[in-house]
N, C-alpha and C positions, 0 to 999 in steps of 0.2 A: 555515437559509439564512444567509448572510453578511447582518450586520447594518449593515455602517458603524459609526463612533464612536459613535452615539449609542445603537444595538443593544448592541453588544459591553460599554456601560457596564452594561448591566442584566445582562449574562449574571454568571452565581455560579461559584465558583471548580467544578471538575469538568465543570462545560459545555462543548461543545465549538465552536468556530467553523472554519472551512477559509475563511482569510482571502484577498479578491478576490472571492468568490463572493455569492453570491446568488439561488440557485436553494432548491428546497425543502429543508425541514429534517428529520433521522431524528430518532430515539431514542438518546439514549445515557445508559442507567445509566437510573435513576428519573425524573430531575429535567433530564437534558443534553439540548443542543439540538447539531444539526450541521450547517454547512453548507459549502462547497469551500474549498481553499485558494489558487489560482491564476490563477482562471480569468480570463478576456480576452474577455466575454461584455460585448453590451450592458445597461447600467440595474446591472448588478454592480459597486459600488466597490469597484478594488481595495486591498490594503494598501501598493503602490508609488505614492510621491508624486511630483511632480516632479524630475527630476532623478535617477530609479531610486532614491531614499531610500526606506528604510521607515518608514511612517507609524507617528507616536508610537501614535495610541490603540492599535494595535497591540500595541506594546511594555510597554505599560499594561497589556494584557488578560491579556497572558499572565504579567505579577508577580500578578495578582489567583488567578492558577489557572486560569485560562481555557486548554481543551486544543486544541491547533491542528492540525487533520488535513487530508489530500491531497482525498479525495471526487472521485478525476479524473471520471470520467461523459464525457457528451459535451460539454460545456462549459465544465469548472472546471480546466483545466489549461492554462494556457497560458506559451510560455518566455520573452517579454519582462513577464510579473511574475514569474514561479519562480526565475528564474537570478537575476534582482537581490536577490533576496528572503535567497536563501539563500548570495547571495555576502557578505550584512552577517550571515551567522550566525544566519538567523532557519528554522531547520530544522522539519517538522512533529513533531511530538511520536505521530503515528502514520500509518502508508500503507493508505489503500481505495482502490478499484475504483468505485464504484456500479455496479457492472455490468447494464447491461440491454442489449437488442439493437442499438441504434445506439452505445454505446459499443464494446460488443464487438466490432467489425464498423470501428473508428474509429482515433483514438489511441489512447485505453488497450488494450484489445485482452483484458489479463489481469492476473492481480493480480504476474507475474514481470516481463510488460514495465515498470507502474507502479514497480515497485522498482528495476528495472535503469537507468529516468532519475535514479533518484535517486545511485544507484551512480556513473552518465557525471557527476552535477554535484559530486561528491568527500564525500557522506557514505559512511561505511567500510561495510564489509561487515556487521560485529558488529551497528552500529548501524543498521541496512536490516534486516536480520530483527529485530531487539527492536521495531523499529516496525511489525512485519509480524505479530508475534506476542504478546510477553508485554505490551507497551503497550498494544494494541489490547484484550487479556481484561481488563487491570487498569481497564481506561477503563470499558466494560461491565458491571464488576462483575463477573467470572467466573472466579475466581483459580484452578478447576482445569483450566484450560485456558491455552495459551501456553507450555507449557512441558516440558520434558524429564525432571524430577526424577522418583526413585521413588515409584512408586503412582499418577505420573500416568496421564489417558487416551493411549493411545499411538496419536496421530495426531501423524505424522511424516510429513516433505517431504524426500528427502534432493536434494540441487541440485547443479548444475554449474555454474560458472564458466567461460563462454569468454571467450576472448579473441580480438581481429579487426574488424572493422570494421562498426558496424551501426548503423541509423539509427531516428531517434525520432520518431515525428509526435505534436504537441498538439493542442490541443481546436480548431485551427484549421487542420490539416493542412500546419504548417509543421514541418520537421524540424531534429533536431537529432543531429549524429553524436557517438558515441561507441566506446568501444574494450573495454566491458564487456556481458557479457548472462548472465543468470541463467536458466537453463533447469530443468524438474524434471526428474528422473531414474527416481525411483520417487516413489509417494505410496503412505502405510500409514493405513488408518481401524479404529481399534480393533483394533491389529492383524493385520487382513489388508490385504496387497495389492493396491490397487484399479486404480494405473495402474504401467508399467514399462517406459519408452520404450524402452530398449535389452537386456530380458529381465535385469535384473542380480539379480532374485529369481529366475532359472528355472538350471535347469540344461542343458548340451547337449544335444539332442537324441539323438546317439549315444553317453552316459555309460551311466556303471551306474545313476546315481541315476536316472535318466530314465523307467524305469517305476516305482519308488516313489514317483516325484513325481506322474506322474499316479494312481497310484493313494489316494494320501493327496487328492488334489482331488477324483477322485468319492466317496472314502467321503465328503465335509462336505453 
């Protein structure tokens, strides 16, 4: 959970904090603690101080190693601390979900919607999947995962980029528009296809491939 300056002074470099927050704390790696970045919840201090400044121990925590993640949930994401936060350059160092039923069902919604606020507040595309993916295994400790290179596990997300008009709600059901949204397209888990929103792993149904493809599905 989000500690305050005087938590965050004991966390050891690898730990992880989600600054503003203060709701319970996961696992991360052996030894790391984690709690929200954002959020705008009661008895939670955030890391915005007066005057939308970001608070020094903050700045402190994170030269120490201290790792700073999203944790939206239903409560740790809110955009009168995120937007000040990360207009002085104080970006998470990786993006969760906490997903459980009232989140799902809330703001956060999915681990696409959570990246695409970050996309509407101008961190880049590159840098929105590295904190979606190879940041997040290296934080955990799970270096065969997060990534693309040969011999890896090949769980792959391929995604779309819209573009248009579309709207954000926080951990308070206040929104925020934006002009970017990250959708999946297909998703691959150890190489099969598991989702394929617009059939782009299938073939036409009136092709030639069309019966070798289902017949290659019932022989598995």
């Amino acid at each position: 959970r989000h500690l305050g300056p005087e938590g965050l002074e004991r966390l050891l470099p690898a730990d992880a904090d989600h600054p503003g927050a203060g709701s319970g704390h996961s696992g991360v790696g052996d030894e790391g603690r984690a709690a929200r970045q954002y959020a705008g919840v009661g008895g939670r201090q955030p890391i915005v101080g007066p005057g939308d400044e970001l608070e020094r121990f903050a700045t402190e925590a994170r030269k120490r190693g201290v790792i700073f993640d999203v944790g939206h949930g239903g409560g740790s994401c809110s955009w009168k601390n995120a937007v000040p936060v990360v207009s002085q350059g104080f970006w998470p160092d990786s993006i969760s979900t906490d997903l459980h039923q009232s989140s799902m069902n809330a703001g956060m919604k999915d681990m696409l919607n959570v990246a695409s606020k970050f996309l509407n507040m101008g961190m880049s595309l590159d840098d929105v999947v590295a904190r979606c993916t190879w940041t997040p295994a290296q934080e955990i400790r799970r270096p065969a995962y997060g990534h693309l290179t040969q011999g890896a596990v090949a769980d792959i997300a391929v995604l779309r980029l819209e573009r248009g008009k579309f709207g954000f709600t926080d951990s308070r059901r206040l929104k925020m528009e934006g002009t970017q949204k990250l959708t999946a397209e297909v998703t691959i888990k150890g190489g099969q296809v598991v989702w394929d929103l617009n059939g782009l792993a299938s073939p036409l149904w009136n092709s030639p491939e069309a019966e070798r493809f289902t017949s290659r599905k019932k022989g598995r």
